[in-house]
C-alpha positions in Angstrom: 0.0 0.0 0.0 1.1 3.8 0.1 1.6 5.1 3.4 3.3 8.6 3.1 3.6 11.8 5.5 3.1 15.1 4.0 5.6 17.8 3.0 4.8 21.5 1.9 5.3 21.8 -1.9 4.2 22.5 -4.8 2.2 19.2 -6.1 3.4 17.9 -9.5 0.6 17.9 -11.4 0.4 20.0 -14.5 -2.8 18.6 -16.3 -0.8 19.3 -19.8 3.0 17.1 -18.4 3.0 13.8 -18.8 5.1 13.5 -16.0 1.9 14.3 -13.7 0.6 12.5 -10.5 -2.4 11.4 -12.0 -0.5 9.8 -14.8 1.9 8.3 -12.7 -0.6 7.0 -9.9 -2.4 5.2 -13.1 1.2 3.3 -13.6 1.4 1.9 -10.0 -1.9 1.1 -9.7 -1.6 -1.3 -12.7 2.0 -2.0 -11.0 0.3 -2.5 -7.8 -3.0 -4.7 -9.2 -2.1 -6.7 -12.4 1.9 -7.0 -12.7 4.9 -5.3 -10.8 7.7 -5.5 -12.8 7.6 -5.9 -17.1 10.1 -5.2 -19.8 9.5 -3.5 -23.1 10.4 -2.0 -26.4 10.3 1.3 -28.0 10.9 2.7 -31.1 14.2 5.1 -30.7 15.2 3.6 -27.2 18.1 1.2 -27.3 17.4 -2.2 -26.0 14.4 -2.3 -23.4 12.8 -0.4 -20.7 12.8 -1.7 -17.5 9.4 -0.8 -15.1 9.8 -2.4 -11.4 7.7 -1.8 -8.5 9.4 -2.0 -5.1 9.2 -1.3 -1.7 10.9 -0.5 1.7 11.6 -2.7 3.3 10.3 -5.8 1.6 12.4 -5.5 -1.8 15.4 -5.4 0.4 14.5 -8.3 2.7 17.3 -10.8 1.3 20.6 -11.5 2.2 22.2 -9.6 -0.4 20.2 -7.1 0.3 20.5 -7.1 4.0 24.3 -6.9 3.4 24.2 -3.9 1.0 22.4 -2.1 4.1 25.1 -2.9 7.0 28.1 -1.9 3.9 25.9 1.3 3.4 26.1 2.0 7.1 22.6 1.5 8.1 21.0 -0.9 10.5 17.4 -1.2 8.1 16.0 -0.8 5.1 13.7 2.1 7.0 17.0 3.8 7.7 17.6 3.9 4.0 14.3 5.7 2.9 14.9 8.0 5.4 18.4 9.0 4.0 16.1 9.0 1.1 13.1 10.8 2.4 15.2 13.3 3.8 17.1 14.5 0.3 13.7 14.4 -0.9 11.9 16.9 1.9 9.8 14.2 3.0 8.7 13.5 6.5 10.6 10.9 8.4 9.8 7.3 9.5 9.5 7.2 12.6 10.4 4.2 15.7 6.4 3.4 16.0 5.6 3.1 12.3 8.8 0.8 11.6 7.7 -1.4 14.3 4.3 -1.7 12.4 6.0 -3.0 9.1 4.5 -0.5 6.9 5.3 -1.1 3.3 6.5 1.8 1.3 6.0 1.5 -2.6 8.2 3.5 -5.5 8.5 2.9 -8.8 12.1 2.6 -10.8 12.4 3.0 -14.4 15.4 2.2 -16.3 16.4 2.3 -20.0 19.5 4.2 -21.8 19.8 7.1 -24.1 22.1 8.1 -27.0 25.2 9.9 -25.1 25.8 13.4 -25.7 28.3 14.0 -29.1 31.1 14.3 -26.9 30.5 11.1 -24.6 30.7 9.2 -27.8 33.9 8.8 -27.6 33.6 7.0 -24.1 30.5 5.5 -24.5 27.6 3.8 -26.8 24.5 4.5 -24.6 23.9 6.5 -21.5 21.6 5.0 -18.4 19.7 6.6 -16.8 17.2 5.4 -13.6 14.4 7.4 -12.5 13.2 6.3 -9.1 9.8 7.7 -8.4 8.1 8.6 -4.6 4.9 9.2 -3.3 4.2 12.0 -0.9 1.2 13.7 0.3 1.1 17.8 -0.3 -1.1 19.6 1.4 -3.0 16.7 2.6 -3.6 13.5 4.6 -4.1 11.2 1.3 -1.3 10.5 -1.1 -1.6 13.4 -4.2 2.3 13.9 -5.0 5.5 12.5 -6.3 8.9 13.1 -5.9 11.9 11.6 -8.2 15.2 10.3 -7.5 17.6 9.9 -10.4 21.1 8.4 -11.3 23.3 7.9 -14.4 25.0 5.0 -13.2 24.4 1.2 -13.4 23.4 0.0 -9.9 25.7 -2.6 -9.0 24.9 -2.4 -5.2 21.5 -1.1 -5.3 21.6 0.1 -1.7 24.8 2.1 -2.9 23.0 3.3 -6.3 19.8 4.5 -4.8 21.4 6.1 -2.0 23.7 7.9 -4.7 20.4 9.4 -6.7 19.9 12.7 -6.6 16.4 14.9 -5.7 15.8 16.6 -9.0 13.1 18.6 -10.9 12.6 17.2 -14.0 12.1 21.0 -15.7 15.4 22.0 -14.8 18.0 19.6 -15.9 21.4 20.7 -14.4 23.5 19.3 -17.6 23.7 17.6 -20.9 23.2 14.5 -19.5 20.0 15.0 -17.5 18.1 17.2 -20.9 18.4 14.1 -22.9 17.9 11.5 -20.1 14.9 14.2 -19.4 13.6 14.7 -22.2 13.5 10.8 -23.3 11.9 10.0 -19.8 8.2 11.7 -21.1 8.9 9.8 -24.1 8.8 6.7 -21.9 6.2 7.6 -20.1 4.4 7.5 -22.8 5.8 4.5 -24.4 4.4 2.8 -21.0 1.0 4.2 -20.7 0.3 2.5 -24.8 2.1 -1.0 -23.4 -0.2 -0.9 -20.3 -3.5 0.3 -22.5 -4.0 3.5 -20.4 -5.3 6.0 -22.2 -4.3 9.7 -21.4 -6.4 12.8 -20.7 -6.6 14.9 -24.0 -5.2 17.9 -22.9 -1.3 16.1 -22.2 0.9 17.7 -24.4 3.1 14.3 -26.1 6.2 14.4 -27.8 4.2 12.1 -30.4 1.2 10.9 -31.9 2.3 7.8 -33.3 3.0 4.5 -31.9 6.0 4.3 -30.1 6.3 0.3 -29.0 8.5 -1.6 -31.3 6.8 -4.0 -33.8 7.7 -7.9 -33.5 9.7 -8.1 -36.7 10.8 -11.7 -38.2 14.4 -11.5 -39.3 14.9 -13.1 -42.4 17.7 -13.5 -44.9 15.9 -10.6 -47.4 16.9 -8.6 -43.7 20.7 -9.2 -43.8 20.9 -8.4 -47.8 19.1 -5.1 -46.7 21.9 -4.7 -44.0 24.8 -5.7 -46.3 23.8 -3.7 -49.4 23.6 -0.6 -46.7 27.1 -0.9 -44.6 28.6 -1.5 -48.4 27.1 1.4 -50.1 25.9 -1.2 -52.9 29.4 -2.3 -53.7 29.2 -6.2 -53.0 28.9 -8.7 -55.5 25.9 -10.6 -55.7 27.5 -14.0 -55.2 28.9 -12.8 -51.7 25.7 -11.4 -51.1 23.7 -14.6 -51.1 26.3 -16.4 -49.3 27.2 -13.7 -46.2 23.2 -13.3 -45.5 22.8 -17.3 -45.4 25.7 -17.6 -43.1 24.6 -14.6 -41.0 21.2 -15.6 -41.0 21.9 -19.3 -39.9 23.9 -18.1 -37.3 21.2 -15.6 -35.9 18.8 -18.3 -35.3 21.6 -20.5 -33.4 21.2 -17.6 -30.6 24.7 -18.2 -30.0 25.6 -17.1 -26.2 29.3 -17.4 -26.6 31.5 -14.2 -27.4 33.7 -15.7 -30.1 30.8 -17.6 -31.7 28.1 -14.3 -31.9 31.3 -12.0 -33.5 33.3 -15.1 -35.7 30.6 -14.7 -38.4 30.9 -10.6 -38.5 35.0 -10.5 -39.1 34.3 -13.2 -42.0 31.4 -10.6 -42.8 33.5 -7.6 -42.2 36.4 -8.8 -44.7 34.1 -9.1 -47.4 33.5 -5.3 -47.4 35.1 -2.5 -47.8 36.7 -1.9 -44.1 39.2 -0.3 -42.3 40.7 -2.0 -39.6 42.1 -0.3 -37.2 43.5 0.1 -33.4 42.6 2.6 -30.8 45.5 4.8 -31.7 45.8 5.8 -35.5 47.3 8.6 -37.1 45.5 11.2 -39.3 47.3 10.0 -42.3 46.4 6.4 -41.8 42.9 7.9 -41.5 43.1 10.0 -44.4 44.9 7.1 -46.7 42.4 4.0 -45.6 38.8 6.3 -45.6 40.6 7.6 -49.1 40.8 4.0 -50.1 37.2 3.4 -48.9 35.7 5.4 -51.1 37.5 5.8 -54.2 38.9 9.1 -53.9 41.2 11.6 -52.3 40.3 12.7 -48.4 41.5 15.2 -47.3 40.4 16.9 -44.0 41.5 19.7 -41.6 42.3 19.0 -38.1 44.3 20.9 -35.4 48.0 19.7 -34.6 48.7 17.0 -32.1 44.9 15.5 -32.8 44.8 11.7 -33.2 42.7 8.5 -32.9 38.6 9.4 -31.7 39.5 13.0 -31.6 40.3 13.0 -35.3 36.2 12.2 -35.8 34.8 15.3 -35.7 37.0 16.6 -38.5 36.8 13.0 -40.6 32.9 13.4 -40.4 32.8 17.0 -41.7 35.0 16.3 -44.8 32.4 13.2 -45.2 29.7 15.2 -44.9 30.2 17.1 -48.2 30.2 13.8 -49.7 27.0 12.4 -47.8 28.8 10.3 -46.5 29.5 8.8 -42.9 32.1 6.6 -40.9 30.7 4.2 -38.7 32.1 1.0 -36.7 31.3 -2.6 -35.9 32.0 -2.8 -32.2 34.8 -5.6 -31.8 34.3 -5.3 -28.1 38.1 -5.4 -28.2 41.1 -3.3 -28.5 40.5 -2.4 -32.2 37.8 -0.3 -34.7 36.7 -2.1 -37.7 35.6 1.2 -39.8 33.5 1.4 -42.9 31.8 4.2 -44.6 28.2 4.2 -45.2 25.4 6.7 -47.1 24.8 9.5 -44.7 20.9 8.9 -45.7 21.0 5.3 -44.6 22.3 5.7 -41.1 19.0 5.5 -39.6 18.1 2.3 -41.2 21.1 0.7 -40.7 20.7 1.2 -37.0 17.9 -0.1 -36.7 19.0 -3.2 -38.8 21.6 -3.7 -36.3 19.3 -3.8 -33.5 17.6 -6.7 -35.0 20.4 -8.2 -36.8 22.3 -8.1 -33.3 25.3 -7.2 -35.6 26.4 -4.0 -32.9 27.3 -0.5 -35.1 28.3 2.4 -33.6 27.9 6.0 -35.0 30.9 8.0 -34.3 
């Protein structure tokens, strides 16, 4: 059940934000009634979205969890939401209510973002967790929310919820948090179509159309899509037949072992036109291999001393002009594996990668 104290502030309901109470309270009660924790897809949103119901202190009534606590310095799970309560402005638990094992519901949702142009070079996706409170404003019932968030992957949830910040999600304090922000509404709304609930007409959405991910059967005809794409055309039809069989085959196996998912990708790979590369390169091995690539003389500007990931930026400008675009097949090892692709058919071949499970990178 909820079972919150009041605070004095503003209640979070603007009838045209998605991020409202009333929208909320509709997701935990179908969290609370039908199912507590489901994973799903959306359109835009890299891999899938995690929705969990928990509570203090039952969620954290394990042995892992208990351990988490006494590392974190606390004696309970209680003493945790009131670290909690306490960033938050909300009333304290007090000796009498812990004693009656009152349950204490939040929701956490979880799903990653595209990372900011310069985090590129560190990273593929950003994660972000939005923890959501109940409160009472103004009032004895429950009316309001309050949200925790954090960037990080929560590898001792004690440690990572402590960690989350308080934050207002209309004033985003960096980069980060307007993406991770902005996407959250998105996901809002991705969850109220998975769950069915329908939204008062006067919400302001980021979009009208459906945004869960259709089931799509991946067939051979959906490798020859992806390798005419990632080779701009230029692959002969015999190698086409025989890369999309081999590719496809190996899809269905569902392999589970590193070497065997990425074995039939190098073989792939070298019958392209690629660049392989380690981390550290030179601007003339850039300039010489894209030249290669694409059949004529590149030549781009870049400042003195630049190298390696910094040398993007500049490599994708002098692309540009051409419509043209370097991308990478993530190795997941010390080396790029670079090819150059139609600037127009990025889009598509990202999202032929998510179903292919063939992992390209934008730079």
């Amino acid at each position: 059940m909820k079972d919150f104290f009041s605070n004095f502030f503003g209640r979070n309901n603007n009838p045209k934000s998605i991020v409202s109470y009333d929208v909320i309270d509709t997701i935990y009660t179908h969290l609370y009634n039908e199912n507590n924790s489901f994973e799903f897809k959306m359109k835009g949103i890299h891999d899938t979205i995690s929705v969990n119901l928990y509570s203090f202190p039952t969620s954290f009534d394990h042995e892992e969890g208990k351990v988490e606590i006494k590392k974190s310095g606390f004696s309970n799970a209680y003493e945790v939401l009131n670290e909690l309560y306490k960033k938050m402005n909300i009333g304290p638990i007090s000796e009498e209510q812990m004693l009656q094992e009152l349950e204490y519901d939040y929701i956490h949702i979880q799903f990653f973002s595209e990372p900011t142009p310069e985090m590129k070079k560190h990273l593929k996706h950003v994660l972000h967790n939005f923890i959501i409170f109940f409160c009472c404003t103004n009032s004895l019932e429950t009316n309001d929310f309050k949200i925790l968030y954090n960037n990080s992957y929560f590898l001792d949830y004690t440690r990572g919820i402590l960690e989350a910040e308080f934050i207002d999600i209309n004033e985003p304090k960096n980069d980060i948090q307007k993406i991770g922000f902005k996407e959250f509404e998105k996901v809002l709304q991705g969850i109220c179509q998975y769950l069915k609930i329908e939204l008062p007409k006067n919400v302001e959405l980021q979009s009208n159309d459906n945004l869960l991910s259709e089931e799509i059967e991946v067939t051979q005809a959906t490798f020859e899509e992806f390798i005419k794409l990632v080779s701009r055309g230029n692959v002969d039809e015999k190698v086409l037949q025989k890369q999309s069989k081999k590719l496809v085959k190996n899809f269905k196996k569902e392999a589970k072992e590193y070497h065997e998912i990425i074995e039939g990708h190098f073989v792939f790979f070298e019958n392209i036109d690629c660049w392989d590369s380690d981390w550290k390169f030179d601007p003339e091995d850039a300039e010489y291999f894209i030249s290669e690539m694409i059949g004529e003389d590149l030549n781009f500007e870049y400042p003195e001393e630049t190298y390696s990931h910094d040398l993007f930026p500049y490599i994708q400008t002098a692309l540009a002009k051409r419509n043209l675009e370097l991308m990478t097949y993530d190795t997941h090892g010390d080396n790029y594996m670079f090819f150059v692709v139609n600037k127009n058919d990025v889009g598509r071949i990202l999202e032929l990668s998510e179903l292919t499970k063939i992992e390209i990178n934008q730079l």
